[in-house]
C-alpha positions in Angstrom: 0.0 0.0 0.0 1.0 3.8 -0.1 -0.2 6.0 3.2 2.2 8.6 2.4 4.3 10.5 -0.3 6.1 13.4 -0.7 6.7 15.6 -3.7 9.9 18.0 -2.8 10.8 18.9 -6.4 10.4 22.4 -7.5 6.8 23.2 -9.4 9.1 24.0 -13.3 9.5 20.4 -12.4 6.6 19.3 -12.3 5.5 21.3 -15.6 8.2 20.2 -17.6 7.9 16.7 -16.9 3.9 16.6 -17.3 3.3 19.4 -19.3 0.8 21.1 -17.4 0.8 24.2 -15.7 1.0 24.4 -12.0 0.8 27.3 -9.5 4.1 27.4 -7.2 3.9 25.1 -4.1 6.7 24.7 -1.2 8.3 20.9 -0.9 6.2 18.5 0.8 8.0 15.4 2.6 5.3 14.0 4.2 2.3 14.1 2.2 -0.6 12.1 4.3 -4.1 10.6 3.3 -7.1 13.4 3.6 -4.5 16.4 3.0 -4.8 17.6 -0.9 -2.4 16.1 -3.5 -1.5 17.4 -6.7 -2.7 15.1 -9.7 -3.0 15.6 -13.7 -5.8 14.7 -15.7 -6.3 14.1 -19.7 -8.0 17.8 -20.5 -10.5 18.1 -23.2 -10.2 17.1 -26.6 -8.1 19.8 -28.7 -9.0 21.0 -32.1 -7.1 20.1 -35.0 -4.0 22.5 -35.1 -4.2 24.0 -31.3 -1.3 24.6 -28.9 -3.2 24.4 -26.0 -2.2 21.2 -23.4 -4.0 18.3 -23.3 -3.7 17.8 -19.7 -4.8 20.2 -16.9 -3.2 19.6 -13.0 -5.8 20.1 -10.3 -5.5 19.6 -6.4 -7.4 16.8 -4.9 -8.3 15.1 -1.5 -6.3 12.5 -1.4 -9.1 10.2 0.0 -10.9 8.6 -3.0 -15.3 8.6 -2.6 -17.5 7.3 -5.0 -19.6 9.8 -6.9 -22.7 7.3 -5.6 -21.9 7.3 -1.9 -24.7 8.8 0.4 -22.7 9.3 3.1 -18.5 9.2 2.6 -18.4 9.5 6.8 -19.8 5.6 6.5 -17.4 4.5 3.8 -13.7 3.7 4.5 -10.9 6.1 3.9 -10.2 4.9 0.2 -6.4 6.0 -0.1 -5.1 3.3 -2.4 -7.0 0.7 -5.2 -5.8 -2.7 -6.3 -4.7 -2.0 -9.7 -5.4 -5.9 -10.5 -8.8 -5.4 -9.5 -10.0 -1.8 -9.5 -12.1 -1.8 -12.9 -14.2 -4.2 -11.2 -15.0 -2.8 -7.8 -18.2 -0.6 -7.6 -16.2 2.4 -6.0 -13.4 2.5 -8.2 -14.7 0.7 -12.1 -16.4 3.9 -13.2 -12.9 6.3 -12.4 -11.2 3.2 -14.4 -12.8 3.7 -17.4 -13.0 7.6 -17.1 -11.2 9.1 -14.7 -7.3 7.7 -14.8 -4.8 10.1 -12.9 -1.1 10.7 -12.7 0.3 11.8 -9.4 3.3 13.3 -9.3 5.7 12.0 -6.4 9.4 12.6 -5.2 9.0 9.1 -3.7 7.1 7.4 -1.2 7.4 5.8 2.4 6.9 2.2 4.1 7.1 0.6 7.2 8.5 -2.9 7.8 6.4 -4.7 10.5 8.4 -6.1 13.3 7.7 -7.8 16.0 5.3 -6.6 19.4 3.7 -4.1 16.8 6.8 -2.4 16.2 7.9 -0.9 12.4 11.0 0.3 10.9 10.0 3.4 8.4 11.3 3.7 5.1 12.0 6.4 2.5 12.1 4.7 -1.3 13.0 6.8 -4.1 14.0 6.5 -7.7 17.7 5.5 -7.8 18.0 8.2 -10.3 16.6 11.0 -8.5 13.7 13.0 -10.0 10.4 12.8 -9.9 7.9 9.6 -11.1 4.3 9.5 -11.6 2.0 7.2 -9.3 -0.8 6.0 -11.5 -4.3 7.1 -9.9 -7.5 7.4 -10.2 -9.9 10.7 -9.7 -13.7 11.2 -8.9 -15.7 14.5 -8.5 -18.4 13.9 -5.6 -21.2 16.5 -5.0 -22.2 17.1 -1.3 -26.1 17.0 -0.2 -25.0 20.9 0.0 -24.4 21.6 -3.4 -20.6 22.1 -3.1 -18.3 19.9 -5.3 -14.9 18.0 -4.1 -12.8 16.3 -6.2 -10.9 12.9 -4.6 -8.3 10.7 -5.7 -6.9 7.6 -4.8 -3.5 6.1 -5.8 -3.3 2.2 -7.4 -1.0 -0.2 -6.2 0.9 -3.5 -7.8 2.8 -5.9 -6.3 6.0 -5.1 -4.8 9.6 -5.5 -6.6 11.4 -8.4 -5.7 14.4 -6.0 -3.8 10.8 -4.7 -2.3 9.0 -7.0 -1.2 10.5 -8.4 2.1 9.6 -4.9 3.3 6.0 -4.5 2.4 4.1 -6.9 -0.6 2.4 -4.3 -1.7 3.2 -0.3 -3.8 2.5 2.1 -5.6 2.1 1.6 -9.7 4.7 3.9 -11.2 3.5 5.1 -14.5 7.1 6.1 -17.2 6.5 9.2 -18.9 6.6 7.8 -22.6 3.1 6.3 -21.5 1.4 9.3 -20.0 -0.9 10.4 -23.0 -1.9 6.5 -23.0 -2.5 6.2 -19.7 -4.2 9.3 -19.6 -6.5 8.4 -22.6 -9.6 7.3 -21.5 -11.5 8.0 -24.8 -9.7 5.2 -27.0 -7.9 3.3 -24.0 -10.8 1.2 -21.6 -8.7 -0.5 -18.7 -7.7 -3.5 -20.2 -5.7 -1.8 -23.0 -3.7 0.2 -19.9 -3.5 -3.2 -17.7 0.1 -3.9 -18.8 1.4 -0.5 -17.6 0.4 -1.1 -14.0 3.2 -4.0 -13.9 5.8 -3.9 -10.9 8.9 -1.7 -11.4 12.1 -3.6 -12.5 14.4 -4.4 -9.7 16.7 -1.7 -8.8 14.3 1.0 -10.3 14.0 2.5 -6.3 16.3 2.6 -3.7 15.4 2.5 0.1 16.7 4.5 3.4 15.7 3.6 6.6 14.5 6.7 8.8 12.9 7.5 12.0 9.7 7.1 13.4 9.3 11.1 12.8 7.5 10.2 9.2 4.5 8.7 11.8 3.4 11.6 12.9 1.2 14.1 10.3 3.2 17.4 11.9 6.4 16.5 11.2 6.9 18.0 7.5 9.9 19.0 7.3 13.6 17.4 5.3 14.4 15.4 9.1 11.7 12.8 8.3 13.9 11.6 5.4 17.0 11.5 7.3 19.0 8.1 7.5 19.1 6.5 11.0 20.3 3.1 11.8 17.5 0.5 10.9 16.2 -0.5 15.0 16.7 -4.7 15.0 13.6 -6.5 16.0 13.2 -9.6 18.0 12.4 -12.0 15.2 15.6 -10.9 13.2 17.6 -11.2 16.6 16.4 -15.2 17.3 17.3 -15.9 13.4 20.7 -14.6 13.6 21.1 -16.6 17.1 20.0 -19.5 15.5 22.3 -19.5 12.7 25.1 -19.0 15.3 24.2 -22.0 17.4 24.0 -24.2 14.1 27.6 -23.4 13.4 
């Protein structure tokens, strides 16, 4: 899964990558579910001959609820979709077909369960640096009110194999040479897009240990993606023990 982000690149960034136009924003390094996220959409169709991008960036609440939910304080907090699945869950099949999102990210954190409850953090970025795109998914609910608020939610894939012994689960990372595709949900329904939602190759991200500061929503500044010595928990401790006595 993916319960938080951060997107510390500068905003010209983000344009020239995307090719959208974004207002200036400060870095983020601990971007957390309910807060709004920055995500770009496939604009409207262009006439033949126009400049004008065919993509438009707009801020959402990253918290994802269905355009048919009565009441979102009943549903779940819908933060991440199972790519493999999404197009054919209720909540999530009509954004699928309609509604695919990039979000741009700097990288993202997880935790590595140990033992008595306790987790190690980590902070897993590109080995290149830069900035990726998480593939997502966005849906305009209307209030009893009136008012309007547009939501997103990111889609996961399995983890990579250098990964996966720290969470099964991440983010789908969507390359920039398949944007418009992804991003074209006039001619492309979700089976043509499946294959892009594949794991990233092994070695694509690299991973830093860091302190328990990520955990809490205040902290949001550059320490929460320092490196700290990776705590050892109990079940790691017996193994190594074991292998000891056996030689």
């Amino acid at each position: 899964m993916c319960g938080r982000f951060a997107l510390t690149d500068r905003p010209e960034g983000v344009e020239a990558l995307f090719g959208v136009d974004v207002e200036d924003f400060p870095p983020r390094y601990n971007i957390a579910p309910t807060q709004p996220v920055l995500m770009v959409v496939g604009g409207a169709a262009r006439p033949q001959g126009s400049n004008l991008p065919d993509r438009r960036a707009l801020l959402v609440r990253w918290g994802f609820i269905p355009s048919w939910a009565k009441n979102p304080k009943d549903m779940p907090l819908l933060i991440n979709a199972r790519s493999e699945t999404a197009a054919g869950k209720a909540a999530f099949r009509a954004a699928m077909r309609h509604r695919r999102a990039l979000l741009p990210a700097s990288g993202f954190y997880e935790w590595r369960r140990g033992g008595k409850g306790r987790a190690q953090a980590y902070w897993v970025r590109p080995r290149s640096g830069g900035l990726i795109a998480f593939a997502g998914l966005m849906e305009t609910y209307s209030e009893p009110g009136g008012s309007e608020i547009d939501t997103g939610a990111i889609l996961t894939t399995a983890a990579s194999r250098d990964l996966a012994d720290i969470h099964h689960r991440m983010p789908a990372v969507i390359r920039p040479e398949h944007f418009s595709r992804w991003l074209d949900c006039v001619r492309s329904e979700p089976r043509d897009v499946a294959d892009l939602l594949a794991p990233v190759e092994e070695g694509f991200f690299e991973v830093t240990p860091v302190s328990g500061k990520v955990n809490k929503v205040a902290n949001t500044g550059p320490e929460v993606q320092e490196r700290v010595e990776p705590e050892v928990i109990e079940e790691e401790v017996a193994e190594r023990a074991e292998q000891l006595r056996l030689f």
